[in-house]
Structures are given as C-alpha cells and as structure tokens.
C-alpha positions in Angstrom: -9.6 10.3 -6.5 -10.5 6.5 -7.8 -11.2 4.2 -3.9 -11.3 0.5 -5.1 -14.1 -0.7 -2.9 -15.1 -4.1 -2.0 -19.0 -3.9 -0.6 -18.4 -7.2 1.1 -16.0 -6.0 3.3 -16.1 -4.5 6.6 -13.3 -2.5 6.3 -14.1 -0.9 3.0 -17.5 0.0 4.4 -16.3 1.9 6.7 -14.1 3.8 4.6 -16.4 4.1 2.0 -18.8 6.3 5.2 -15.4 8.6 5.8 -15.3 9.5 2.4 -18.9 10.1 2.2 -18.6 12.4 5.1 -15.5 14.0 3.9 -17.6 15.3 0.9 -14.6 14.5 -1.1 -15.4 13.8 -5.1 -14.2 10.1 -5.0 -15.3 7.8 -8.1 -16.0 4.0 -6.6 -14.1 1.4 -8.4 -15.5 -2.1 -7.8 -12.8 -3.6 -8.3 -13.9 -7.5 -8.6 -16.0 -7.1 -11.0 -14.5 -3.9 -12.7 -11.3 -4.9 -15.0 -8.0 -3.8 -13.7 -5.4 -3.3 -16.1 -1.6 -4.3 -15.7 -0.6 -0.6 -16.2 -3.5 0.7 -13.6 -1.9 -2.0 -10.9 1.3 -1.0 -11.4 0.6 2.9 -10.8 -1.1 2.2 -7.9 1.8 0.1 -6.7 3.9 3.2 -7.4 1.7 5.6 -5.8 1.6 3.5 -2.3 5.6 2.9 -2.3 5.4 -0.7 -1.9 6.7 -4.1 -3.7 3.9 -6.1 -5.0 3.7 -8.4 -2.6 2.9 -6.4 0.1 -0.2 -5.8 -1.8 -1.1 -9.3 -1.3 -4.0 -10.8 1.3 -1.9 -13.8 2.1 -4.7 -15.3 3.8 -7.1 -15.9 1.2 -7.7 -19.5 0.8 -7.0 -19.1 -2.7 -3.6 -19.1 -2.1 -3.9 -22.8 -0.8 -6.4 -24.0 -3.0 -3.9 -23.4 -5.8 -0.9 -24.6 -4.2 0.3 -20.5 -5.1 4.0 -20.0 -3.7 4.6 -16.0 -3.6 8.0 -16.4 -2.6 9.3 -18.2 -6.0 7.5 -15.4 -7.7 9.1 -12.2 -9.2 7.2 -8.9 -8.9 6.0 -8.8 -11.9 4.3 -12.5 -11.5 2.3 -11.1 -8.6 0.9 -8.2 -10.3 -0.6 -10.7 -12.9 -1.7 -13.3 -10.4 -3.4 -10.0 -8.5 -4.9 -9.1 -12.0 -6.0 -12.9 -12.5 -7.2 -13.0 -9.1 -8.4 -9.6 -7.8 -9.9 -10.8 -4.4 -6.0 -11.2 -3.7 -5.7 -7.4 -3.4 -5.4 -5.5 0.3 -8.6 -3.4 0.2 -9.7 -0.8 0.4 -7.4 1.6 -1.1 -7.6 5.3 -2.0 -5.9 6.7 -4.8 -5.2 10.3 -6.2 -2.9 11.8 -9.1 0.2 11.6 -6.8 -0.2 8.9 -4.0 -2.1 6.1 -2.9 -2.7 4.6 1.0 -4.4 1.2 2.0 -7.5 1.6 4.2 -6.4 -1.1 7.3 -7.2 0.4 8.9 -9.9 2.6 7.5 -8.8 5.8 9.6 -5.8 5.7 6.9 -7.5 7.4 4.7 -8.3 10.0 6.6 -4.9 11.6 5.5 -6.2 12.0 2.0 -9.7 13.3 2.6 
C-alpha cells in the first residue's frame, strides 16, 4: 500500500499513527515534494471511484490567487492542474492494488488496515 502523506497536516498525521498501529507495510509517499505522474493520478482516481474534481481542496487560496475556474475545466484539465499544483489534492489518501479511500476523515482508512 502507497498513503500520500502531507506531514503538515493534521489529518494526515493522524492517519499516518493508525497505520503505524495497524502494523500494516505502507510505503509513505510525500507527495509535494515527491513527483506524481499523470498515469499514477489517474489510477488513483480509478481506485477511489471518483471524477477528478472531487479530488480537489477547493479552498486552497491557490485557486483565487490564480483566478482557476474548475467548472470550465474538463477532467482531464484537472488532473494536470493537480499534477502542476499538488497541494490541490484531498489528503491523505491510502492506496492498495485494487482501491483507494481518502483519509477525511482519518478513521476512513481504517477499512483498509
């Protein structure tokens, strides 16, 4: 299992300590600093069952500071603005061979460990 992990965040944190308890083998993907490729988004897309968007923190001031409209953008425009800008991804998230689920909260991923 790959969990992309954001140390600044709360949320992650915490579901970086249930996977530690869980015992689980679980490589750490930092995933700001870490590349991400275009194919490795779109699997995890796949795995979680979701359109790209929903994938999106829509409150990051990013967003505004760019003047970014996601809803004149196709799916495939917002994997590569999440690839351009990575701090635009929901975090944390915990991924296997088969499926993928978004740590908000972090008890989420209890169904994987």
């Amino acid at each position: 299992m790959i969990y992309y992990h954001n140390p600044r965040c709360s949320k992650s944190r915490e579901g970086l300590k249930l996977i530690e308890k869980s015992k689980k083998k679980v490589e750490i993907k930092l995933y700001l600093s870490e590349d991400i490729t275009n194919a490795e988004l779109s699997d995890v897309i796949k795995k979680l069952e979701i359109k790209p968007i929903e994938l999106v923190r829509k409150k990051e001031k990013i967003l505004k500071e760019k003047n970014i409209a996601l809803d004149k953008m196709s799916d495939n425009d917002i994997i590569l603005l999440l690839l351009k800008y990575p701090v635009l991804i929901e975090r944390p998230i915990l991924i296997s061979d088969t499926n993928a689920v978004v740590g908000r909260p972090p008890e989420n991923l209890k169904i994987m460990l």
